[in-house]
C-alpha positions in Angstrom: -28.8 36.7 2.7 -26.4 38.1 0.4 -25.5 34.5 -1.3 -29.3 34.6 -1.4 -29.4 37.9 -3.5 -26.1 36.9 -5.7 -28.3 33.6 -6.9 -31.9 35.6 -7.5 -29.8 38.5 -9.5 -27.8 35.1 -11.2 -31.2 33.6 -11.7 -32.8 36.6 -13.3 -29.9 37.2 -15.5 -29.4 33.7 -17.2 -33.1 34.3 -18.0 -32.8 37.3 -19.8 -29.8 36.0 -21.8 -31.4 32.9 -22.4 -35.1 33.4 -22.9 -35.0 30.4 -26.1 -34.3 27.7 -23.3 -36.9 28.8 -20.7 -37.2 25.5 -18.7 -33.2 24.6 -18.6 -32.2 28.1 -16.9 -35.5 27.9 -14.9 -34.4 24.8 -13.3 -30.8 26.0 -12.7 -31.6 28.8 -11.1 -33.6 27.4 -8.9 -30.9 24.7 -8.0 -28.5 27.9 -7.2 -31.3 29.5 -5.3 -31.7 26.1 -2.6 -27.7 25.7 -2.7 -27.5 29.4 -1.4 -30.5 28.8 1.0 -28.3 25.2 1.8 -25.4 27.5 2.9 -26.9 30.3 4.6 -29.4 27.8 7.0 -25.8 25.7 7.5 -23.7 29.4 8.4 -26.9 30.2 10.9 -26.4 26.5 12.5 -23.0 26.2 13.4 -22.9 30.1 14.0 -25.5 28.9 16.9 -24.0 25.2 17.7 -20.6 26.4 18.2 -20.2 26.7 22.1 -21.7 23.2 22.5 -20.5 21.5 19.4 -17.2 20.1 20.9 -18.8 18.5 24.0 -22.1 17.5 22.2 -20.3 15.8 18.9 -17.2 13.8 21.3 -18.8 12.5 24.5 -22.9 12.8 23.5 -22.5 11.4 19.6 -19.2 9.9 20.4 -18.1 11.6 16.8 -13.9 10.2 16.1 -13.8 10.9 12.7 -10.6 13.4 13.9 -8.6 10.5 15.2 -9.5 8.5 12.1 -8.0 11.1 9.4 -5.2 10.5 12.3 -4.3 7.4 12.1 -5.2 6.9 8.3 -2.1 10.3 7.8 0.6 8.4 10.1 -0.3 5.1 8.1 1.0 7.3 5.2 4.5 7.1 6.6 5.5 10.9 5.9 5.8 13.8 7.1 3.1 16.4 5.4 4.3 20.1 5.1 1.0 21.7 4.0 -2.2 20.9 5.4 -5.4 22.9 4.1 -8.2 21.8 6.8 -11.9 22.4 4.5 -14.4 22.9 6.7 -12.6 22.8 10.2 -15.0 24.0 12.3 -14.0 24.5 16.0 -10.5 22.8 15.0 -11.2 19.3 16.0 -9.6 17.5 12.8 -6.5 20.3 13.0 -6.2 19.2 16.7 -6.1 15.6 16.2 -3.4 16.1 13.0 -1.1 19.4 13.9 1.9 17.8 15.2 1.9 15.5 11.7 1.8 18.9 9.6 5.5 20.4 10.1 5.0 23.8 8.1 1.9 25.4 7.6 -2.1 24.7 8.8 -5.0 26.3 6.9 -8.2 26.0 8.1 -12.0 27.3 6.3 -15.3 27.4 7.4 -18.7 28.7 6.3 -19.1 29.7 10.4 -17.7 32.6 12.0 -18.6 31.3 15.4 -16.9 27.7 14.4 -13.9 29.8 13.3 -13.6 32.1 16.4 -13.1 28.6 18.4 -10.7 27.2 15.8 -8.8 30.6 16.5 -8.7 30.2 20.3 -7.4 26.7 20.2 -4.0 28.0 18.5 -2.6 25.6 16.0 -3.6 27.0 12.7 -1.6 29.3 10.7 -4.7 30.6 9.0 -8.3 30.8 9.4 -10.7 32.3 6.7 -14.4 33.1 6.4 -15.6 31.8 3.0 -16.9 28.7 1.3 -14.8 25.6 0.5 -14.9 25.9 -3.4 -14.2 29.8 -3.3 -11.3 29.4 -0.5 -10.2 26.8 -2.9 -10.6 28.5 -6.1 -8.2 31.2 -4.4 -5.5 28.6 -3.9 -2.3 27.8 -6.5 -1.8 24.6 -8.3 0.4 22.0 -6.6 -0.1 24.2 -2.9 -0.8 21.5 -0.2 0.2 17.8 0.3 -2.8 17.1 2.8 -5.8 18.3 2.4 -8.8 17.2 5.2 -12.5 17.6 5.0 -14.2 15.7 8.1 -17.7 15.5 8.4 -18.3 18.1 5.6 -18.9 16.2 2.0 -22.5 15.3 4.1 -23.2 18.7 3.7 -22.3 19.0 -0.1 -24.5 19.2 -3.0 -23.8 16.1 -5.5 -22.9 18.7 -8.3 -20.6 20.9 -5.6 -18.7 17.7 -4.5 -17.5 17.1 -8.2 -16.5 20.3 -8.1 -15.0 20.1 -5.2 -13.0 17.3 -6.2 -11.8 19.1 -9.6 -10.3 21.4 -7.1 -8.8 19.2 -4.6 -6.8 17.6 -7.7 -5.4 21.0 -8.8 -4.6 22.4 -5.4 -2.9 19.0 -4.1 0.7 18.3 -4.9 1.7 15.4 -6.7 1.1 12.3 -4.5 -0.5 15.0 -2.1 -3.5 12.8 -0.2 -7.1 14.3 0.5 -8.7 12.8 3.5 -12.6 13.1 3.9 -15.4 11.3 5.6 -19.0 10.4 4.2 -21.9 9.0 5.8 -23.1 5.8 3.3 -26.1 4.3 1.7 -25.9 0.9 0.3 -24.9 0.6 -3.4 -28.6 -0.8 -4.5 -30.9 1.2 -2.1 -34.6 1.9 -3.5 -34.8 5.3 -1.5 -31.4 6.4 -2.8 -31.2 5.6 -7.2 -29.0 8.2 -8.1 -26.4 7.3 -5.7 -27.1 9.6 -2.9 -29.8 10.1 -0.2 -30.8 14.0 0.5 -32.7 14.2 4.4 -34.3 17.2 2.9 -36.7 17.3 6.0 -34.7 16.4 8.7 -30.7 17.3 8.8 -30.1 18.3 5.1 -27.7 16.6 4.8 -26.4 13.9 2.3 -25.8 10.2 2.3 -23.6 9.0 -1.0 -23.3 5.3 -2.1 -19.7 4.4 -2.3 -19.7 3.9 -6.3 -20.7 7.0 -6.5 -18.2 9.0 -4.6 -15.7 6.9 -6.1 -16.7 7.8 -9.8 -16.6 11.5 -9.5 -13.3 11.4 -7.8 -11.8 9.1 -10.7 -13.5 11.6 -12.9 -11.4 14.5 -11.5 -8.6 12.8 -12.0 -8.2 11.4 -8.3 -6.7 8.2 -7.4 -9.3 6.5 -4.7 -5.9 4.3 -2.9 -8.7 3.5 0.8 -11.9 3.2 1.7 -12.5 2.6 5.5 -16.0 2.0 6.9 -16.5 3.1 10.1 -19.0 4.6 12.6 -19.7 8.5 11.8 -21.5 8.9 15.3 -24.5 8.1 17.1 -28.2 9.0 16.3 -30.5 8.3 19.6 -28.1 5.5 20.0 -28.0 4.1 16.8 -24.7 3.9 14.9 -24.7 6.3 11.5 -22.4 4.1 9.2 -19.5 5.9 7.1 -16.6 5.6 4.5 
């Protein structure tokens, strides 16, 4: 509610200040107002999906996207010092890479309740309370050399994830890596023209053509070096496909 209030007193003030381009602000104040709606409904679902979420996401949607970022930071060769964990959740993706991380584990979350099992599990160094871009915002240049975001870009605006990405390449090291998973729409999909799929009515959450991902990361400066496809989980059965 009160990221609600921030965008309404953000929306009312950009059109005070800008009252000669009416129909621009309108429009981006009502974008902030559904990204704040977007983040509180998302802090209210995992807030009440935290006690099952372990057992429901591994053995009922057979979720391995942990393991994955696993194998994909050993393939790497190195040891990583720093590891900032974006949207960890109960601490399944800190779990699966701890004992590669030699130095310091960060973990964020938008979910208290997420965070409160992320604590009990004991690995991480930190734990904060706060949105990805703000916790990142708050970060140094050059502070990590791993940075992992599983199963969280789904849940990202297309205009917050090349933010995001800005971020990630001023927070990561010099040949620092930043491991994230996607669920994917094909590159030429009639329901999906802009390069991304929104199940507005369903999940909320978001589907991203490959090309599309891949251009906003160049934009920010990243270097794309692997794109995997793999199996994000099950839905009634049916495999969700992934990068």
């Amino acid at each position: 509610l009160r990221a609600l209030r921030r965008a309404f007193r953000a929306w009312s003030a950009m059109m005070i200040c800008r009252p000669d381009d009416h129909t621009s602000q309108w429009a981006k104040g009502q974008q902030m107002v559904l990204q704040a709606r977007h983040r509180h409904a998302l802090e209210e679902t995992f807030d009440g999906y935290a006690d099952e979420f372990d057992e429901h996401l591994v053995n009922v949607l057979r979720y391995d996207i942990p393991q994955v970022l696993r194998r994909q930071l050993e393939e790497q060769q190195r040891r990583f010092r720093r590891c900032l964990d974006l949207g960890c959740g109960t601490g399944l993706a800190g779990r699966a890479c701890r004992e590669l991380v030699s130095d310091w584990l960060e973990g964020v979350d938008l979910s208290q309740g997420m965070l409160d099992k992320a604590r009990a599990c004991g690995l991480y160094d930190a734990l904060h309370h706060r949105d990805l871009l703000t916790h990142l915002r708050r970060q140094g240049a050059d502070s990590f050399d791993v940075l992992l975001a599983a199963d969280v870009v789904i849940y990202l605006y297309p205009e917050t994830l090349s933010l995001l990405f800005r971020e990630v390449y001023r927070v990561l090291e010099p040949q620092g890596v930043f491991l994230f998973s996607t669920e994917s729409v094909p590159e030429v999909a009639a329901n999906a023209p802009d390069g991304f799929l929104h199940d507005e009515d369903g999940t909320d959450r978001f589907a991203f053509a490959q090309s599309f991902v891949r251009g906003l990361a160049e934009k920010a400066g990243l270097a794309v070096e692997g794109v995997e496809s793999v199996t994000v989980r099950l839905e009634a059965d049916v495999p969700v496909m992934g990068e």
